[in-house]
C-alpha positions, 0 to 999 in steps of 0.5 A: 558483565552481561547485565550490565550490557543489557542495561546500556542497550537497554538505555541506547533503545529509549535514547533512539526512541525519543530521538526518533520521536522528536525528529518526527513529531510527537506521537498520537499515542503519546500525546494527552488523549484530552488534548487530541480529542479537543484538536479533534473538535477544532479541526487542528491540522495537528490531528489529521491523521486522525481524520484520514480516510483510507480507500481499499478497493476491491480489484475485480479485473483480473481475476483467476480465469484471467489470461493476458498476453505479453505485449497486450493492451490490458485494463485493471478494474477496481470497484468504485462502490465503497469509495468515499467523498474525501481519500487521502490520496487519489493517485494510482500506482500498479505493480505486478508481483506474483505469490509463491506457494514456496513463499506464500507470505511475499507478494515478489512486487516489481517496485521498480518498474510500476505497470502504470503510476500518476493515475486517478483512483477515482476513474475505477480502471487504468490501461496498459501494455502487458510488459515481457515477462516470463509465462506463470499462473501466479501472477498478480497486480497491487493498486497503491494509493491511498492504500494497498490491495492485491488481485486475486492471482491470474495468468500472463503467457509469453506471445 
């Protein structure tokens, strides 16, 4: 009786997975390795993916010795050094989070309520008002973008 579940969960998993596969699209793995090298060479929009280049930069601004004040006007730098010619996507969002040490592996970011969004990558650095938060020194940003990097944790103190 069980084993007989098992093969008919079993059965309804491979089902989900190529209906996921087909509402979504092939999958590059599951595609001919000859044909994506071929659309490759042809510029195939098919393979874009394979031509994406991701840009994660390093956020310099804040740091540890970093201390902001709620209700400040603050900026978050990134280093522009690395930057490629063509990133797949140069608008901005920032969000704070914070890292606990009895959570270590969740980063608490504030999805809803973005620090500053809409801006470009390319400028290196974004301005904005520190919003009102509780005083902590665990606090840090996330740049989202074309990719995903967190600063080092700083401090924010209540005015």
């Amino acid at each position: 009786m069980f084993s007989k579940f098992i093969s008919r969960l079993t059965l309804l998993f491979a089902v989900h997975s190529l209906l996921v596969a087909y509402v979504l699209g092939a999958c590059l793995p599951c595609t001919n390795p000859t044909k994506r090298l071929a659309n490759l060479r042809q510029g195939d929009s098919d393979s874009a993916l394979a031509r994406r280049t991701v840009y994660s930069p390093k956020i310099t601004t804040p740091n540890e010795r970093t201390v902001w004040t709620v209700g400040s006007y603050v900026d978050v730098v990134w280093d522009l050094s690395e930057m490629p010619a063509n990133i797949t996507n140069p608008n901005g969002t920032l969000v704070l989070g914070y890292m606990s040490d009895a959570d270590k592996y969740n980063e608490h970011l504030d999805l809803s309520h973005p620090l500053a969004k809409d801006f470009d990558l390319r400028h290196g650095r974004v301005t904005f008002k520190v919003p009102k938060v509780s005083s902590r020194a665990d606090y840090i940003v996330v740049l989202m973008g074309d990719s995903g990097n967190a600063s080092p944790k700083f401090t924010i103190e209540e005015a």
